[in-house]
C-alpha angles and dihedrals in degrees: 000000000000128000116239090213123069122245131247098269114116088170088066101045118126109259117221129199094257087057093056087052090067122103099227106212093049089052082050085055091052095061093039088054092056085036087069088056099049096054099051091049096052088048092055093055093051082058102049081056095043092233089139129030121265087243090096111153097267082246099073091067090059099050092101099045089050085048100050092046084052085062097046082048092051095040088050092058108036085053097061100027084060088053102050089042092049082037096139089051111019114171106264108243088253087059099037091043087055089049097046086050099050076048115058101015106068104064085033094063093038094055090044088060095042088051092054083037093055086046097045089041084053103044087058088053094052084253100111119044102157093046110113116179108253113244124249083257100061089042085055093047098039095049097037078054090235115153119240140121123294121216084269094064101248127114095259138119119237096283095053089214090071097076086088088057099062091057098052090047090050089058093041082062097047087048085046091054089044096053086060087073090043140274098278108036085040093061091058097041088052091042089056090037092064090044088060093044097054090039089053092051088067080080100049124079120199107276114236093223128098102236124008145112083264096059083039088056087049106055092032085056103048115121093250069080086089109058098071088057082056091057081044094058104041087052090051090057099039086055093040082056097054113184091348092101117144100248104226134164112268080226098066090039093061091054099048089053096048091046086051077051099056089047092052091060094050094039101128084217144051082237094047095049087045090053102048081049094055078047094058096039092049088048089059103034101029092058130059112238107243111206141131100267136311090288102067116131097245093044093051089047095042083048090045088039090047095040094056093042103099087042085048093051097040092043103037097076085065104055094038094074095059090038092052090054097042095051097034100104080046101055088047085072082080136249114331083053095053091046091053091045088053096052091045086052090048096049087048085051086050091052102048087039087055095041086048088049089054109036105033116014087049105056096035094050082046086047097049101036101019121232087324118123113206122225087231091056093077091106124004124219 
């Protein structure tokens, strides 16, 4: 009998074209970076629970910001790297603003209902007592990725996770204006567009209301701006090099990225971090990946490990509760213990990211487009 559901095995998984399009360390990038949010999440629930001491190295809380600038970086460059590619019929920015879209916006929603659904399911069973059913006007302004205060207080839609998206749709607007003008001289106007927004937030200071302009300037001025300049600006200069690109193993490129990476956590400056980013990003996306086909083993895993990233990122806050409490009295052994129990929770991640990917982001993107890959669809948020 055949199962009607595929089994955990992203290396076997049938290439498309569109797979071998990839560039693989930057898809390795892609899961490290989410990597990086998984682990400091779960850190933060074990200790919520006290199940480690509060004398963790300063790095580990900023795991996830260093993560999540990796993606705007990414984001930044694939963009652009797709339109100059693609330079004598680039999408036009209706049609690159509908595929983003597709794109972005169905697991986001869904994960935005199961969340109000795990804390309404948990208040009837004496679980959730600071859980309050969101109003229909923070579901309209959360799914429409508009900024403003939740009922906490912080600048975040309803899935706290989606803050990241609003920044990522707002760029996905400026990249669809600049492709009016062209892909090439877009790029740049959009690259010196986010240098003057992030100039100008040095003046704004965060509202205190819950919904405004004035709450929209200050989140779409903050400094994380500037990562997806970075992304700009690497793109600019690997298109600028053509075919000159330095031939070196994935492999090695990997490593050198997630070494940047590393760095980026334990910079002792914002500078310094952005710097050790831009690092990583050049060592994927400036060389040419030597390896034996597009089927070797490390390419197949960094495109399974990149494809699964944005499910990884958007599932992985509902499975580490219960991890956190399942794994506590292990973690309290000491380090080598946390550090196994991290890398088990990131491998789990991996899996249900994948199986998401799979099961869910796939069909609805062929239900929604057909069968029609878009050109933009090469890496997700």
């Amino acid at each position: 009998m055949t199962s009607r559901f595929p089994r955990f095995n992203p290396l076997r998984h049938r290439e498309s074209a569109l797979d071998r399009k990839q560039i693989a360390p930057l898809q390795f990038l892609r899961g490290i970076a989410a990597s990086g949010v998984v682990i400091e999440h779960l850190l933060e629930r074990y200790l919520r629970r006290a199940a480690i001491p509060d004398t963790l190295p300063e790095f580990t809380s900023l795991l996830g910001q260093v993560g999540v600038a990796t993606f705007f970086a990414i984001s930044g460059f694939i963009m652009v790297h797709i339109s100059l590619r693609d330079d004598r019929r680039p999408p036009t920015g209706r049609a690159f603003l509908r595929n983003r879209y597709l794109r972005v916006a169905p697991l986001y929603y869904l994960t935005t209902l199961l969340i109000v659904l795990f804390g309404w399911v948990a208040q009837r069973f004496g679980a959730g007592a600071g859980f309050r059913m969101p109003t229909a006007t923070e579901f309209a302004l959360s799914f429409a990725f508009i900024p403003h205060r939740g009922a906490n207080g912080l600048i975040q839609p309803i899935y706290g996770l989606g803050w990241t998206l609003h920044y990522e749709m707002f760029f996905y607007l400026l990249f669809a204006a600049g492709l009016a003008l062209g892909a090439r001289r877009g790029a740049y106007i959009v690259l010196g567009a986010l240098c003057l927004l992030v100039i100008a937030g040095t003046g704004i200071n965060a509202p205190p209301i819950k919904i405004g302009l004035s709450i929209i300037a200050y989140v779409f001025t903050r400094p994380i701006m500037g990562y997806f300049a970075i992304g700009i600006g690497i793109a600019l200069i690997r298109h600028r090099l053509g075919d000159r690109l330095l031939t070196l193993p994935a492999p090695m490129a990997a490593a050198i990225a997630l070494t940047a990476l590393i760095a980026a956590a334990l910079a002792p400056s914002d500078r310094t971090s952005m710097a050790a980013i831009a690092v990583a990003l050049a060592a994927t996306v400036l060389v040419s990946p030597a390896h034996k086909g597009p089927t070797d083993a490390f390419s197949r895993f960094s495109r399974a490990f990149g494809n699964a990233s944005y499910s990884m990122y958007l599932t992985h806050s509902f499975v580490l509760g219960a991890f956190a409490s399942a794994t506590a009295s292990i973690v309290a052994r000491g380090t080598p213990a946390l550090i196994a129990m991290a890398t088990l929770a990131c491998v789990m991640c991996f899996a249900i990211g994948w199986l998401s990917w799979r099961l869910i982001e796939q069909p609805i993107a062929k239900a929604l487009n057909g069968r029609r890959q878009s050109r933009a669809d090469l890496v997700a948020p």
